[in-house]
C-alpha positions as CSV (number, residue, x, y, z in Angstrom):
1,X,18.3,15.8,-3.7
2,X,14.8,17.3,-2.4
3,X,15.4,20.5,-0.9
4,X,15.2,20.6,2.5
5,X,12.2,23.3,2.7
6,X,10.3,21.3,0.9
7,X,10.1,18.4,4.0
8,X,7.8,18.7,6.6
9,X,8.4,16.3,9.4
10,X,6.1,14.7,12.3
11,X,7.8,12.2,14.7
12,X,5.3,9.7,16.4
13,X,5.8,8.4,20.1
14,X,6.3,4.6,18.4
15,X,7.8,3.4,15.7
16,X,5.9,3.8,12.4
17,X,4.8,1.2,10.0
18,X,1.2,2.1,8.3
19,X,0.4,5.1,6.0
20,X,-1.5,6.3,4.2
21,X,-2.7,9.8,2.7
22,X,-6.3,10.9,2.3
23,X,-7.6,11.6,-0.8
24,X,-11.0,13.9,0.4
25,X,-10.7,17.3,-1.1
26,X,-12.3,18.8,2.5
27,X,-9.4,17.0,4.1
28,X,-5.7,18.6,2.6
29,X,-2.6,17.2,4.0
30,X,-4.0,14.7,6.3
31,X,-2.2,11.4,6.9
32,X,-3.3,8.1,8.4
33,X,-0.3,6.3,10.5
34,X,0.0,2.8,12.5
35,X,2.6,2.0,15.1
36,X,4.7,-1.2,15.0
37,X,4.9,-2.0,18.8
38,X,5.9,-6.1,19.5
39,X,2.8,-6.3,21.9
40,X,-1.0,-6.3,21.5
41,X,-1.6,-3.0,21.7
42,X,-1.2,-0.8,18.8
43,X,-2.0,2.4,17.7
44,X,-3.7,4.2,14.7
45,X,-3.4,8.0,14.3
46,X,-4.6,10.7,12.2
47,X,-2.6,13.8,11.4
48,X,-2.9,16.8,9.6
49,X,-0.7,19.5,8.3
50,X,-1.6,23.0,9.3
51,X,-0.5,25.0,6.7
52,X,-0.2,28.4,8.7
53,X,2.6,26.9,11.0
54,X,3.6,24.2,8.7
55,X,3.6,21.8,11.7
56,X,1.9,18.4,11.3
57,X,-0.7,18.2,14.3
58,X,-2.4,15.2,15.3
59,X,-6.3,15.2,15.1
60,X,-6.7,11.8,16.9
61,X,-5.2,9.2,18.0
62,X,-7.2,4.8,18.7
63,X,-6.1,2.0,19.7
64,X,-5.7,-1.3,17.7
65,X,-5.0,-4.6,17.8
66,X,-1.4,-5.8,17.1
67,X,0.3,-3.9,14.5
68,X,-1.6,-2.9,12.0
69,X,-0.3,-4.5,8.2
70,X,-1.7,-1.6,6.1
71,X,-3.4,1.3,7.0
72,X,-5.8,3.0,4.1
73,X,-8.5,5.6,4.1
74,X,-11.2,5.2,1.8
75,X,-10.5,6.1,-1.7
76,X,-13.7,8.8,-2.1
77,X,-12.4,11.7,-4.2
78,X,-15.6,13.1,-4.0
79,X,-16.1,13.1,0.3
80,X,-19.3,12.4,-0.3
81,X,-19.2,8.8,1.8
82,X,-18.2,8.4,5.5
83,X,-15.1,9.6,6.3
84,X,-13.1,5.6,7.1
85,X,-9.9,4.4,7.5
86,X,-9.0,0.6,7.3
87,X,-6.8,-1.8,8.9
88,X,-5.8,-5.4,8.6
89,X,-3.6,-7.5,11.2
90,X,-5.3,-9.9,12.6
91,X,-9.0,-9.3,10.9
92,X,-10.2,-6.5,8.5
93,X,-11.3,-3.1,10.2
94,X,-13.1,-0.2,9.5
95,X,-13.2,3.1,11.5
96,X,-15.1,6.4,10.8
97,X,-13.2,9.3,11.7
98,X,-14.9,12.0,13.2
99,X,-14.8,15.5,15.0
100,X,-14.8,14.1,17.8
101,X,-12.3,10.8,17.1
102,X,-13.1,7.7,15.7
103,X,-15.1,5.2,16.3
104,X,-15.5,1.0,15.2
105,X,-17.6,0.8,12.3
106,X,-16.6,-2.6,11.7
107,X,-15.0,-6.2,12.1
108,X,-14.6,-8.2,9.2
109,X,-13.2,-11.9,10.2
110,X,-14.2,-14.8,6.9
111,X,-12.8,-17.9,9.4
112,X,-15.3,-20.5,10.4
113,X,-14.6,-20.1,14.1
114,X,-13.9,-17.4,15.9
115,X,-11.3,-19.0,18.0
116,X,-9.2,-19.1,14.8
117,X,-7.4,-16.4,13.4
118,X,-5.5,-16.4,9.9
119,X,-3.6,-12.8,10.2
120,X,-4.6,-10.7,7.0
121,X,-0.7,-9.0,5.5
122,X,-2.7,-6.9,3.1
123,X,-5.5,-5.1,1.8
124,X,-6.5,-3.0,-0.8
125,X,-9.9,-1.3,-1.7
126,X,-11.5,-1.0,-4.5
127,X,-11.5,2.6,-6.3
128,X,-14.6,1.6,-8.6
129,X,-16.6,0.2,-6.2
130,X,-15.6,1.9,-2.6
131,X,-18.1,-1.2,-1.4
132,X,-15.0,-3.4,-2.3
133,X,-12.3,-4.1,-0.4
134,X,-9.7,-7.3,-0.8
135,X,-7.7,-8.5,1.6
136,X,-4.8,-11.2,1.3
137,X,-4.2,-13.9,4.4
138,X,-1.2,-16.3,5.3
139,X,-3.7,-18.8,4.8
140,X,-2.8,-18.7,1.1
141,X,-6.9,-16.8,0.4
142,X,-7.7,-13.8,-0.8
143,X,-11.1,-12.5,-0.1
144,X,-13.1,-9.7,-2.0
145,X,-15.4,-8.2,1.1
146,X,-19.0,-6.3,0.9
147,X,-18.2,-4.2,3.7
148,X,-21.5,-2.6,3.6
149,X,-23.3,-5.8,4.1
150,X,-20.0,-6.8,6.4
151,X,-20.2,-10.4,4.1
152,X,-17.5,-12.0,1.9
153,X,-18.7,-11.6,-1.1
154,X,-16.5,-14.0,-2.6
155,X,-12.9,-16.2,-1.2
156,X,-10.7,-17.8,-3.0
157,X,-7.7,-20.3,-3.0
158,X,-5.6,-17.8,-4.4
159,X,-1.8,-19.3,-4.1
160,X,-0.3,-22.7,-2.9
161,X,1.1,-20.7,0.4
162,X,0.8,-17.5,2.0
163,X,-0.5,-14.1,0.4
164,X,1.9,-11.3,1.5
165,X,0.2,-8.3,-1.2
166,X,-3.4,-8.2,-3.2
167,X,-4.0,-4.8,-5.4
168,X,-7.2,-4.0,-7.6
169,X,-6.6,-2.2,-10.8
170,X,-7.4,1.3,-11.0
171,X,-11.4,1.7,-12.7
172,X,-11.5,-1.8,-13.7
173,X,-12.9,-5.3,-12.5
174,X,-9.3,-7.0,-12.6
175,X,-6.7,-7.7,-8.8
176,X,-3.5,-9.3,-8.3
177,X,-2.1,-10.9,-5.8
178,X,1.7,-11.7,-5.1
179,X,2.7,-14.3,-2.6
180,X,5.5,-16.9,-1.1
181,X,5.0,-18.9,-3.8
182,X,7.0,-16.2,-5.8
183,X,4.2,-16.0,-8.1
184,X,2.1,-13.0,-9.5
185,X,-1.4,-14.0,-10.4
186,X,-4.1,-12.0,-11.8
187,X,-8.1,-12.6,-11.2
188,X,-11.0,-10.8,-12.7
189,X,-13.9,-10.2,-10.6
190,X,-16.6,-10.7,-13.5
191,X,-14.8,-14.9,-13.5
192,X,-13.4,-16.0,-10.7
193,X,-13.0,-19.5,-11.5
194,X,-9.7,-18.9,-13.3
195,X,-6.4,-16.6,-12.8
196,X,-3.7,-16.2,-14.9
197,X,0.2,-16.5,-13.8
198,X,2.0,-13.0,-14.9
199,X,5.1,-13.2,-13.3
200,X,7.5,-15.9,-11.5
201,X,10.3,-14.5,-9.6
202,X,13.7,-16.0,-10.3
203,X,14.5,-19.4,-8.6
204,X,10.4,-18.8,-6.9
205,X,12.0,-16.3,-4.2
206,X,8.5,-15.0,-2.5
207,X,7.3,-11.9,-3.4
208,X,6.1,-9.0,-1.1
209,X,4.8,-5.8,-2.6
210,X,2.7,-5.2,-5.5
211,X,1.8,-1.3,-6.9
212,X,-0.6,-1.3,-10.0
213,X,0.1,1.7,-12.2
214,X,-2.2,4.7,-11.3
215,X,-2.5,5.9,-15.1
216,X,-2.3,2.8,-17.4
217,X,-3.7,-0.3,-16.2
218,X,-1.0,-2.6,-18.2
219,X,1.6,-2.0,-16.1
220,X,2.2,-3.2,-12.5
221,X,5.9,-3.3,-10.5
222,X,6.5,-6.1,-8.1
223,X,9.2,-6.8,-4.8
224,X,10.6,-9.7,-3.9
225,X,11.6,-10.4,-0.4
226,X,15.4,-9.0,0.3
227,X,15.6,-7.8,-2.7
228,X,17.6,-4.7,-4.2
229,X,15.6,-4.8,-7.3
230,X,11.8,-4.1,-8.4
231,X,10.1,-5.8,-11.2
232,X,8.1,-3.6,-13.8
233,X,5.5,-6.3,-15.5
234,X,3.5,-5.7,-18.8
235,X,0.4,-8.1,-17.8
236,X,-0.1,-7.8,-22.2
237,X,3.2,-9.8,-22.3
238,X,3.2,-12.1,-18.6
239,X,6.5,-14.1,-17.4
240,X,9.1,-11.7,-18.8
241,X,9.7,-8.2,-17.2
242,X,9.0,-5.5,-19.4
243,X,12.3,-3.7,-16.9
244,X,14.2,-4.2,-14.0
245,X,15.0,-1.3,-11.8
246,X,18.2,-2.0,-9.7
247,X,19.3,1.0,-8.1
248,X,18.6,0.4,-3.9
249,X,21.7,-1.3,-2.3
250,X,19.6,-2.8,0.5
251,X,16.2,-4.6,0.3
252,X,13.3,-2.5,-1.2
253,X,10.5,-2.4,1.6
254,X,8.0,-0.3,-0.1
255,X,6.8,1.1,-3.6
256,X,4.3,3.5,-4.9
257,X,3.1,4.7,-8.6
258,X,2.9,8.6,-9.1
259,X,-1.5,9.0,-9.1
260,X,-1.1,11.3,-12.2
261,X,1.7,10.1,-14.5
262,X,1.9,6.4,-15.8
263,X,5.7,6.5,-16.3
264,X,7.2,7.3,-12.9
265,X,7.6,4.9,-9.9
266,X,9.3,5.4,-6.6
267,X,10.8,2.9,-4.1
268,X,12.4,3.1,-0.5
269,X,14.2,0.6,0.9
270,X,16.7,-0.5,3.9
271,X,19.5,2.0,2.3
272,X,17.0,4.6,3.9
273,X,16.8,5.8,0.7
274,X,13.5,7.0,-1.9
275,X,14.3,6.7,-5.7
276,X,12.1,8.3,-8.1
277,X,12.3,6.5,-11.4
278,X,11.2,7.5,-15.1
279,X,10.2,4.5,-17.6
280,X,10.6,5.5,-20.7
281,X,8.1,5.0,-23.7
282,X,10.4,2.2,-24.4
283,X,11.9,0.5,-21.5
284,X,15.0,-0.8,-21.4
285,X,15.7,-4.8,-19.9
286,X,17.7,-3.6,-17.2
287,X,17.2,0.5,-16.1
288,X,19.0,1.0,-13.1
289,X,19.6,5.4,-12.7
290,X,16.7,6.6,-10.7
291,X,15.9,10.4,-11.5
292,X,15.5,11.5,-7.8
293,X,17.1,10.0,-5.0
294,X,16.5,11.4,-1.5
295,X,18.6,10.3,1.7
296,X,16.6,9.5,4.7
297,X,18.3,9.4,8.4
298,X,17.5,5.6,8.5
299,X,15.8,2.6,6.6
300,X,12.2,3.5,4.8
301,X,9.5,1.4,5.7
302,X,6.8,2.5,3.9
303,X,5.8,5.5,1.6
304,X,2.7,7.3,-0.2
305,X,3.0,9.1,-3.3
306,X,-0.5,11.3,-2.9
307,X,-3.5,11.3,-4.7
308,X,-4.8,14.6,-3.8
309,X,-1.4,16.5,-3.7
310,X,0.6,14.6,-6.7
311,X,3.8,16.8,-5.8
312,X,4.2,14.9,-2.7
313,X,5.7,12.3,-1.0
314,X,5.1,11.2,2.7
315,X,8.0,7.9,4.0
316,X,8.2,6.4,7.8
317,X,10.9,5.5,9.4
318,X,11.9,4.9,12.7
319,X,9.4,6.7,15.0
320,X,8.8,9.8,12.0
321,X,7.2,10.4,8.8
322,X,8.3,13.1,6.2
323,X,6.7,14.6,3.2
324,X,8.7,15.5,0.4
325,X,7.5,17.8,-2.3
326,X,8.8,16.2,-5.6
């Protein structure tokens, strides 16, 4: 278990759902959260760890519409663009964050009519190319976005129903996308006329959660809905699971590769607990002892494994995040 001096807690006034950790080297510790209130008005908050009292304080808090799907900052390891955060829910936005607070940069909505709304359950953006960013939509399309331009650059047909996860491959041209269909399909940017089926679940059971491995580029893990089990695919070898991890004994919600090792994964799910898992060079069929396991007061919603800070872990649940250090 994760010693307890290595958790630093922050407890929100909502429930939280988003996160997200920054990856600017001016900006340590800082987290991105969203609220999951059942109304329109949400909330979007920045926070930051002040390492002198070890108390996470929160820098500012904005308003949002509906509650939020995913949360990101900008992927710029270098801070040398604008300092943004993203949100999808019902269209894609982009904020600036500032001294001051942040402000709209953007509203990206790809419908015809603006009196119709296709609610976006994912994005992701593009670590290549932080112009990029893809977002996935109930109305079974994924659309690849030129946010400086604020244009669609491209939108497909990507599934025969709705898109619940879409995730770009770290430094190359190629994104999945994972739907209800209980498909995996993989597009490459340089041809989008085709895709290629990786993975169908057993008996088609939708999937929900994609995470494309940080450090090798074959390898991506996969969730199906109310599921105790996560997927590890070989897109080299598509259909068959390269292993299974079953070790949660409630659904998995929420899964994250470690930024700086290709072989460890970790999950949280409704048994409010995080596994850390270690593939080995040769994975077994079925894997099912995590490494790590740590007990949370109640189920995990989502989690982080950080770019900037690899030996930690931020989880929500409830109305609280903590980080762990691993």
């Amino acid at each position: 278990m994760v010693d307890k001096k290595e958790v630093y807690e922050y407890r929100a006034k909502w429930p939280v759902y988003g996160l997200s950790w920054s990856v600017r080297p001016d900006k340590p510790y800082r987290l991105a959260l969203g609220s999951f209130i059942e109304e329109y008005t949400n909330q979007i908050q920045i926070i930051q760890l002040n390492e002198s009292t070890g108390e996470f304080e929160a820098k500012c808090t904005f308003e949002n519409s509906y509650p939020a799907t995913k949360v990101m900052f900008i992927p710029d390891q270098k801070g040398c663009c604008d300092d943004l955060v993203a949100t999808s829910g019902d269209y894609l936005k982009l904020w600036e964050i500032t001294d001051s607070g942040a402000k709209s940069r953007a509203v990206l909505n790809n419908n015809k009519s603006e009196d119709i709304c296709s609610p976006l359950t994912a994005f992701d953006w593009n670590e290549r190319d932080l112009n990029l960013v893809g977002t996935a939509s109930i109305d079974t399309t994924c659309t690849i976005w030129d946010i400086q331009a604020g244009m669609p650059k491209t939108q497909l047909i990507a599934h025969d129903s709705e898109v619940f996860d879409i995730v770009f491959a770290p430094e190359h041209e190629l994104f999945a996308s994972a739907s209800s269909d209980g498909s995996v399909r993989m597009f490459d940017l340089r041809s989008l006329e085709h895709s290629t089926i990786i993975f169908e679940s057993p008996d088609m059971v939708p999937i929900v959660r994609l995470a494309w491995n940080k450090r090798d580029p074959n390898f991506l893990a996969a969730a199906t809905i109310e599921s105790t089990a996560v997927h590890v695919l070989d897109i080299r070898n598509p259909s068959v699971p390269l292993a299974i991890l079953d070790g949660h004994s409630h659904s998995v919600n929420t899964l994250s590769w470690a930024p700086h090792s290709s072989c460890h994964l970790v999950t949280g799910a409704d048994d409010s607990q995080a596994l850390i898992w270690e593939l080995p060079p040769k994975p077994e069929p079925i894997q099912s002892d995590a490494i790590l396991a740590y007990q949370a007061p109640s189920a995990i919603n989502s989690l982080a494994w950080s770019q900037l800070h690899t030996d930690w872990i931020a989880i929500s649940f409830d109305n609280a995040i903590q980080t762990l250090r691993v």
